[in-house]
Backbone bond lengths (Angstrom), bond angles and torsions (degrees), N, CA, C in turn:
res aa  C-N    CA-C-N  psi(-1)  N-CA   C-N-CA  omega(-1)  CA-C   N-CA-C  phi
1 X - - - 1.445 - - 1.520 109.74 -
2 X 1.363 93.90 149.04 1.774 93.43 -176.73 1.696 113.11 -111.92
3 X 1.142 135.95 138.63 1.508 134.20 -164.69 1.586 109.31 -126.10
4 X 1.267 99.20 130.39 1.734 109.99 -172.81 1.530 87.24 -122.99
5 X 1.742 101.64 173.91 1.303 134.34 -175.24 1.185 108.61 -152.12
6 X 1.969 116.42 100.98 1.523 96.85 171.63 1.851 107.13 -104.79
7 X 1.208 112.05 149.14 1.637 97.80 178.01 1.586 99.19 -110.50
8 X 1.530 103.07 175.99 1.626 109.98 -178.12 1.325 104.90 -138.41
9 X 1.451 115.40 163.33 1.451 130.84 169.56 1.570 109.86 -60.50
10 X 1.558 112.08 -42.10 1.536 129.64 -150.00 2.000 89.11 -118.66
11 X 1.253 118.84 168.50 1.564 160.54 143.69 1.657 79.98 -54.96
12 X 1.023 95.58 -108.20 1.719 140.58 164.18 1.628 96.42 -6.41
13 X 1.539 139.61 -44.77 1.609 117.03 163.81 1.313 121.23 -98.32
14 X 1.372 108.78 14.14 1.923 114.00 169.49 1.931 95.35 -90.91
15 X 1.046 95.09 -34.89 2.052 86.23 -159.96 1.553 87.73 -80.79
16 X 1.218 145.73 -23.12 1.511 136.95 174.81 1.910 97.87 -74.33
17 X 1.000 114.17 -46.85 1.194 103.78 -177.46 1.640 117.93 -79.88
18 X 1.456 125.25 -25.89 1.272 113.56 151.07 1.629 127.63 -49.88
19 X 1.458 106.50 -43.38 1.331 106.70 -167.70 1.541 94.50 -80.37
20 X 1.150 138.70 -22.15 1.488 111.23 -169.83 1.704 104.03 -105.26
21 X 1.479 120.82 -1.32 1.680 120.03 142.12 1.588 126.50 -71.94
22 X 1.061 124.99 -2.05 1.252 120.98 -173.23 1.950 96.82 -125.56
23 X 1.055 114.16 4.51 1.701 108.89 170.58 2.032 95.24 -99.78
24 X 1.005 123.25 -22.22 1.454 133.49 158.33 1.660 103.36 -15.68
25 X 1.657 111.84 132.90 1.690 103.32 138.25 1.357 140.93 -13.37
26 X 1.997 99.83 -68.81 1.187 116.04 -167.43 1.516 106.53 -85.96
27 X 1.394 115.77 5.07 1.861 99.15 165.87 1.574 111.20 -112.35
28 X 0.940 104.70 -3.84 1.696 132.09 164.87 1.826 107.69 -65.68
29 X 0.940 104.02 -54.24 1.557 128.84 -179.13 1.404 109.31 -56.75
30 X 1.773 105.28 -38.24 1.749 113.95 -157.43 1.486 100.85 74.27
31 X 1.251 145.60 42.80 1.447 137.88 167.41 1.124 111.65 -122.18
32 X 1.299 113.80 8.87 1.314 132.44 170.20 1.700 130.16 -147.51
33 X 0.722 139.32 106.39 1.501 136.17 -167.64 2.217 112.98 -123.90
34 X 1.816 72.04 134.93 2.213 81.83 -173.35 0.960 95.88 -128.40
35 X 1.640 119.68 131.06 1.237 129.06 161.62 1.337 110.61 -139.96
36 X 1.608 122.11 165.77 1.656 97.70 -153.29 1.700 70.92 -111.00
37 X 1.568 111.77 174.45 1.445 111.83 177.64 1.719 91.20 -165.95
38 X 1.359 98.51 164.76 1.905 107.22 -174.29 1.718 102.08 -56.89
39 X 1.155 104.90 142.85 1.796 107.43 158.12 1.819 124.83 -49.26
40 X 0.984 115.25 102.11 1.594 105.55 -179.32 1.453 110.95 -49.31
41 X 1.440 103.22 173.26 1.343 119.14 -157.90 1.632 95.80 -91.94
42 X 0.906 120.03 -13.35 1.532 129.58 -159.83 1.575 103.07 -114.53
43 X 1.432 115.42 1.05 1.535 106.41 -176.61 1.918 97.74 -120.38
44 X 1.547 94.29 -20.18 1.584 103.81 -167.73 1.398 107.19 -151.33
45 X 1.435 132.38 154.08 1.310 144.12 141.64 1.556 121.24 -61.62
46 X 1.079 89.53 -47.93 1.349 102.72 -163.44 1.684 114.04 -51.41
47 X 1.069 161.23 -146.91 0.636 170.25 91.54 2.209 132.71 -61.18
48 X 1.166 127.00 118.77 1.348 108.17 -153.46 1.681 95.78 -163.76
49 X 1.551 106.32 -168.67 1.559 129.58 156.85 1.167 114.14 -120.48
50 X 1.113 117.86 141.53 1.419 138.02 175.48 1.372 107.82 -128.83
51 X 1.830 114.74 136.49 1.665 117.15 153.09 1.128 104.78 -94.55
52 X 1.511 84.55 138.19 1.787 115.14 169.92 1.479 116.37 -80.88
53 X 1.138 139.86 110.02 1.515 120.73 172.10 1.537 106.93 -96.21
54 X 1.127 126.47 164.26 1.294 134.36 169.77 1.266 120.31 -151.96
55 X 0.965 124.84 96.84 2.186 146.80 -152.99 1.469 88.20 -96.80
56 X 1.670 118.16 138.31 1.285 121.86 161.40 1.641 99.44 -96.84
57 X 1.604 93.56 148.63 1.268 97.64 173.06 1.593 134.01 -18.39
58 X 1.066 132.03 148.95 1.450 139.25 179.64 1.758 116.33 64.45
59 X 1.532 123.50 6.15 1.185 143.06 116.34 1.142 154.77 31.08
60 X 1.443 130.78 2.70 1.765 124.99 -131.37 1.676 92.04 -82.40
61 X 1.204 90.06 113.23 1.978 117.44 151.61 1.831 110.06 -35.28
62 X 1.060 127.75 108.09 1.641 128.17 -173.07 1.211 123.48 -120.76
63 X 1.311 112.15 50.83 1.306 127.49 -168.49 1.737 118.67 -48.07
64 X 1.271 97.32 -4.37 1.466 95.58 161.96 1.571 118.28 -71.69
65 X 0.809 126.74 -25.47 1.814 137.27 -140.57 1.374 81.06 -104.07
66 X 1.932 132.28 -18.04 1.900 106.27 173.15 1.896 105.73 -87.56
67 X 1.571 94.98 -5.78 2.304 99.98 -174.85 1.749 84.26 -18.43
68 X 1.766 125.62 -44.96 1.204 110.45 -130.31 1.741 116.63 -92.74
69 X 1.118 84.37 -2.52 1.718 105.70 -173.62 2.099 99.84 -105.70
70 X 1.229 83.46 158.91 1.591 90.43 -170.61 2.243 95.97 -89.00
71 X 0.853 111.79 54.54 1.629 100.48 169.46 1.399 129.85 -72.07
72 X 1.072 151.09 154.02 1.427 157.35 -158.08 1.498 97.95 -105.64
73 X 1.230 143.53 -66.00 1.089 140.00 -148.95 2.177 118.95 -162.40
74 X 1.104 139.59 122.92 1.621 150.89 -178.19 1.718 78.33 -81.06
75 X 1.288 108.93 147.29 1.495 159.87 98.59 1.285 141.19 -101.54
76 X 1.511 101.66 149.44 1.532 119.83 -178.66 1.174 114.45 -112.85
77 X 1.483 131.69 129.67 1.649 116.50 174.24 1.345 96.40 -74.58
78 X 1.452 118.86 139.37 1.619 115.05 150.02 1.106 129.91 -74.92
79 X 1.440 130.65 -171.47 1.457 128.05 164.41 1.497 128.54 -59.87
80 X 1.310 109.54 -38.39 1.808 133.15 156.75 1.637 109.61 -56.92
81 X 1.125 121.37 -21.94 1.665 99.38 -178.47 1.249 101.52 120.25
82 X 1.402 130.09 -38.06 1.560 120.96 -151.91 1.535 100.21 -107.89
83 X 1.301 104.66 147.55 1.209 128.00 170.49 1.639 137.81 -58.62
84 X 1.428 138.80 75.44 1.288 141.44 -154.95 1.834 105.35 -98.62
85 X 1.336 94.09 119.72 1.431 111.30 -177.09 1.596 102.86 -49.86
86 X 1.413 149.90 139.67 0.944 151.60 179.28 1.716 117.24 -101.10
């Protein structure tokens, strides 16, 4: 499985962008799963929401398809644990 991190300016542009990733095919399917969760401590200070994505294998990540949502910043979990800005 592959693990992303998108963050937002707003509360308010993570839950628009959860809800309109999870009306999708692929979260319909279960081959894709969004849930919003706190900003880690290691990606931000700040305090915030972040969506989690989580792609099952064979997957492709399409980072074009968020142009439409107002997000701040892509992460990738690596193999080590830590989070790499994309």
């Amino acid at each position: 499985m592959k693990e992303y991190l998108i963050t937002f300016h707003t509360h308010y542009d993570s839950l628009v962008c959860m809800r309109a990733v999870n009306k999708t095919d692929n979260a319909k399917t279960g081959e894709l799963t969004a849930k919003l969760v706190p900003v880690p401590r290691s990606v931000s200070s700040s305090c915030g929401t972040a969506l989690k994505l989580i792609f099952k294998e064979g997957l492709a990540f399409d980072k074009d398809y968020f142009s439409q949502f107002d997000y701040d910043a892509f992460y990738f979990l690596s193999e080590d644990g830590k989070y790499v800005e994309v």
